[in-house]
C-alpha positions, 0 to 999 in steps of 0.5 A, spaced: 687 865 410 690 858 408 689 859 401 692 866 402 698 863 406 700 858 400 698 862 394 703 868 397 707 862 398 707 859 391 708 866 388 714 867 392 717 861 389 714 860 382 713 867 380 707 868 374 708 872 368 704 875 363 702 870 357 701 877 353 707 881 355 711 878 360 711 882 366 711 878 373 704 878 378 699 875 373 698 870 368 693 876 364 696 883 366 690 889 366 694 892 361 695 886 356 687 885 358 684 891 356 687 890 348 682 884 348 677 888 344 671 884 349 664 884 344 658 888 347 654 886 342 649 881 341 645 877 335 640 872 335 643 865 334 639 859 333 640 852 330 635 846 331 636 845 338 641 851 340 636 857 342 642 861 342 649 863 342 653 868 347 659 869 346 665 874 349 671 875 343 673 872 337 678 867 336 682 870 331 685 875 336 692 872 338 692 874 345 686 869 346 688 863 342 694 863 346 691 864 353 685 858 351 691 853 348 694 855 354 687 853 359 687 847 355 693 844 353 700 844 357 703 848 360 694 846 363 694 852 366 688 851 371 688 860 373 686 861 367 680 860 368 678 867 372 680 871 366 678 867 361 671 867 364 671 874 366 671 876 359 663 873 359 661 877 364 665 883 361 661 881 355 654 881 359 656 887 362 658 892 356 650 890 353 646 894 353 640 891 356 644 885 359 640 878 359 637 874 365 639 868 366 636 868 374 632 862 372 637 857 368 643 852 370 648 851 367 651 845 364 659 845 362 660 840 355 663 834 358 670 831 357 671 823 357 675 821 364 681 820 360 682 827 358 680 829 364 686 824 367 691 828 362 689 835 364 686 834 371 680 838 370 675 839 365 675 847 362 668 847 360 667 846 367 672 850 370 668 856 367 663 855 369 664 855 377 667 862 376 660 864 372 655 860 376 658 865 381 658 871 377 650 870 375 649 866 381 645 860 378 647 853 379 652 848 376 650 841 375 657 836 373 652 830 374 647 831 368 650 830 361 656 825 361 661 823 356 662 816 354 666 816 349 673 817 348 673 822 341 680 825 336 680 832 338 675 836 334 681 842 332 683 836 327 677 834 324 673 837 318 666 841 319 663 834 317 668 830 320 666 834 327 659 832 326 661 823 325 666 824 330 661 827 336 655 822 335 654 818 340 657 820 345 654 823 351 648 821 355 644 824 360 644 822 368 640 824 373 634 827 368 629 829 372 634 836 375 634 838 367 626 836 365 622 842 364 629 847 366 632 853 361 640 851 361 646 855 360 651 850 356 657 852 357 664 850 353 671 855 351 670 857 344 664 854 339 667 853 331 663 849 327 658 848 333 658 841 333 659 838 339 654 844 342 649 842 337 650 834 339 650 837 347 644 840 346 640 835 342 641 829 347 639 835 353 633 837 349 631 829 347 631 829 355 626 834 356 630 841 357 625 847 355 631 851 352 638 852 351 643 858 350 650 857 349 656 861 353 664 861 351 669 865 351 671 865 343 667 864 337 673 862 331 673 859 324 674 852 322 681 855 320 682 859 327 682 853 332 687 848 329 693 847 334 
């Protein structure tokens, strides 16, 4: 009732508009969300140590790119993340034979302190909460941790993603993730780097599978800021 009291509140005064067309109420109208052409279809993805790839869009569609910029960069807006990843669920939904995940975690890609500083939450993790509640499956923040501060990949080059990533993450708490089947989740994978990097420190740690989950799916030329 508190929540609802002060959102009422927060809407009276700072009133949200539509990314997309600007109309007043939210920050994604259902008008604007139903020109996102949200994928029903899957195929197979597997590198070394990803198992697989589910994701919801691509990148390409500006729309999207807009709303993740906008998830991750100022103005930092944190409400996205319901339909940013709602657009998961709906991509699960349009299958035909919708995967089982009632036997996985989920695993956010983790950002250094620093960053989380700046933008005062982690995006990866954020998505993650609304899809631990959507598959109602557990969310585990503790386990895999970022140690290092990096350059952000959107600036890098395929290969300079894979120097910039290497030995960054660790893992805490092994025993939660030994012998598990994890959902890593992120915003958009482009060349995969640091998912690949994440899923080869979960597997050395003893994880029996991993699956990737993000909204969007872009090219190395589509996720420059």
């Amino acid at each position: 009732m508190k929540n609802k009291l002060r959102n009422s509140i927060l809407n009276l005064f700072f009133p949200k508009f539509c990314f997309g067309c600007q109309k007043e109420g939210e920050y994604l109208c259902q008008d604007c969300r139903a020109t996102l052409e949200v994928s029903g279809f899957h195929q197979k993805f597997q590198t070394k140590n990803l198992d697989d790839l589910y994701f919801a869009i691509n990148y390409r569609n500006s729309l999207i790119k807009s709303l993740i910029q906008k998830f991750k960069y100022e103005p930092f807006v944190k409400e996205l993340r319901e339909p940013l990843s709602s657009l998961i669920s709906n991509h699960f939904q349009l299958m035909d034979k919708p995967p089982n995940f009632s036997d996985f975690l989920l695993v956010p890609v983790p950002l250094e302190k620093r960053k989380i500083r700046w933008r005062g939450f982690n995006q990866a993790e954020e998505i993650g909460k609304e899809l631990s509640n959507f598959l109602k499956i557990p969310l585990l923040d503790d386990v895999l941790i970022k140690i290092k501060e990096t350059l952000s990949q959107a600036e890098l080059s395929g290969k300079e993603r894979e120097e910039n990533i290497k030995g960054v993450f660790v893992i805490k708490n092994k025993e939660k993730i030994e012998g598990e089947k994890i959902l890593l989740v992120d915003d958009v994978y482009t060349t995969g780097a640091t998912m690949k990097e994440c899923a080869r420190i979960l597997k050395e740690a003893g994880a029996r599978e991993i699956i990737g989950i993000v909204v969007a799916r872009a090219r190395p030329d589509e996720d420059s800021f």
